[in-house]
C-alpha positions in Angstrom: 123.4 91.7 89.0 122.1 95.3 88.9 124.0 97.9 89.1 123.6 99.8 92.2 121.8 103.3 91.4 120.1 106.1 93.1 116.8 105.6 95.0 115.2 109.0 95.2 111.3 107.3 95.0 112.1 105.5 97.6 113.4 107.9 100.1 109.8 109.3 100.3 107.4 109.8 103.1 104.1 107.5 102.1 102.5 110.5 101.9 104.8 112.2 99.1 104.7 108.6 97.4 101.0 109.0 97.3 101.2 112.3 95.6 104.1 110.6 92.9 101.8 108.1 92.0 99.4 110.5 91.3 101.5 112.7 89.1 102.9 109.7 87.4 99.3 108.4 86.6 98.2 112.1 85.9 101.6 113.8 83.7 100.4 117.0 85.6 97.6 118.1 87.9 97.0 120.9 90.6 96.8 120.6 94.3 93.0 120.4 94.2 93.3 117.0 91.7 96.5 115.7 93.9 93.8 116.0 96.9 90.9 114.5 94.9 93.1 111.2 94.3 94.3 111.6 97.8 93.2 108.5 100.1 91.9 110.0 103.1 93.0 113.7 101.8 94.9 116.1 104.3 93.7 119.7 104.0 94.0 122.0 100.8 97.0 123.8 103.1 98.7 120.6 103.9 98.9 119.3 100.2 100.2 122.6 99.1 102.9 122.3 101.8 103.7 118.5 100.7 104.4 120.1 97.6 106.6 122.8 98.1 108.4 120.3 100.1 108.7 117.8 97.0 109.8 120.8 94.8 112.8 121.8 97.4 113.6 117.7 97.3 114.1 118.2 93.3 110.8 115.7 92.9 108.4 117.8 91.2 108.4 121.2 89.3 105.3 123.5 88.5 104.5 126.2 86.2 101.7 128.9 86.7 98.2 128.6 84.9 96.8 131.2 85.7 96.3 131.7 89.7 97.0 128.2 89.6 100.3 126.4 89.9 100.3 123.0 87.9 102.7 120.2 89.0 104.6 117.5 87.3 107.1 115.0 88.2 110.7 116.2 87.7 112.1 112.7 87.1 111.2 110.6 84.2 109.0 107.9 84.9 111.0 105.1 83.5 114.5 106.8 85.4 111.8 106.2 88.7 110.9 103.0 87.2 114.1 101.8 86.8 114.7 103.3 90.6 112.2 101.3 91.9 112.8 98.3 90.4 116.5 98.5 91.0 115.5 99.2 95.1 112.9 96.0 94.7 115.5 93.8 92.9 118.1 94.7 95.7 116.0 94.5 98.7 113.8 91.4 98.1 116.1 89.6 95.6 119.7 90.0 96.7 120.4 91.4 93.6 119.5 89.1 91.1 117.6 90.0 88.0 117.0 86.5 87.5 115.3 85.6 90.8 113.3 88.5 90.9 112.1 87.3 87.0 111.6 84.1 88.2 109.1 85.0 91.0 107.2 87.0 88.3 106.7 84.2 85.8 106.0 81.7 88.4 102.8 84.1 90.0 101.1 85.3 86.7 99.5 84.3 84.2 101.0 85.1 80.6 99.2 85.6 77.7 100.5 84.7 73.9 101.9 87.9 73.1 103.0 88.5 76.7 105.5 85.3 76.4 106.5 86.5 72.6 107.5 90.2 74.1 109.4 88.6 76.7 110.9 86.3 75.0 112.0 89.4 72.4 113.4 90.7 75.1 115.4 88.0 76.6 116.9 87.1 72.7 117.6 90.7 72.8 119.7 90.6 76.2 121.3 87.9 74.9 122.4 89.2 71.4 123.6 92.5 73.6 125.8 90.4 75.7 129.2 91.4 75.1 130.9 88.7 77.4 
């Protein structure tokens, strides 16, 4: 089982999602790139609001280039990761690790030195099991 952790990603209008991904993808960007990347963009004024917003929700921070303020994500992308995956493993899986690997592995395709990495991974689990 996972253990059950904060969801802040989540808790997210699709909007301000959006606008994470971005920032994720990006490491930092100003309003005008966040509305570039935007899928059918709001105005300039509405993307500046979204982000004053996701600054008072403790989501992203800026500092000032110039006239320009530059925004990144205030959470670590693998604490959001793990976030995500914990909300996706929870919601869709009951909990289980294993089913939610097992859905993986049975609707992709592996290559070589996918399986090898995994399999690492699941010798290291096991090696780390303190039971």
């Amino acid at each position: 089982m996972l253990k059950k952790q904060h969801t802040p990603y989540l808790h997210m209008s699709r909007r301000e999602r959006q606008v994470m991904d971005i920032l994720y993808r990006e490491g930092r960007a100003t309003v005008a790139r966040i509305r570039e990347q935007i899928p059918e963009p709001p105005t300039y004024s509405a993307v500046r609001a979204l982000m004053r917003v996701l600054e008072e929700k403790g989501r992203v921070r800026h500092e000032e280039v110039g006239l320009q303020y530059v925004y990144s994500p205030a959470v670590p992308r693998d604490e959001a990761k793990e976030s995500a995956m914990g909300h996706l493993v929870r919601t869709f899986f009951g909990g289980s690790a294993e089913e939610a690997v097992a859905a993986l592995v049975s609707g992709h395709e592996f290559s070589r030195d996918e399986l090898d990495r995994l399999g690492r991974l699941i010798a290291k689990a096991k090696k780390e099991d303190k039971r």
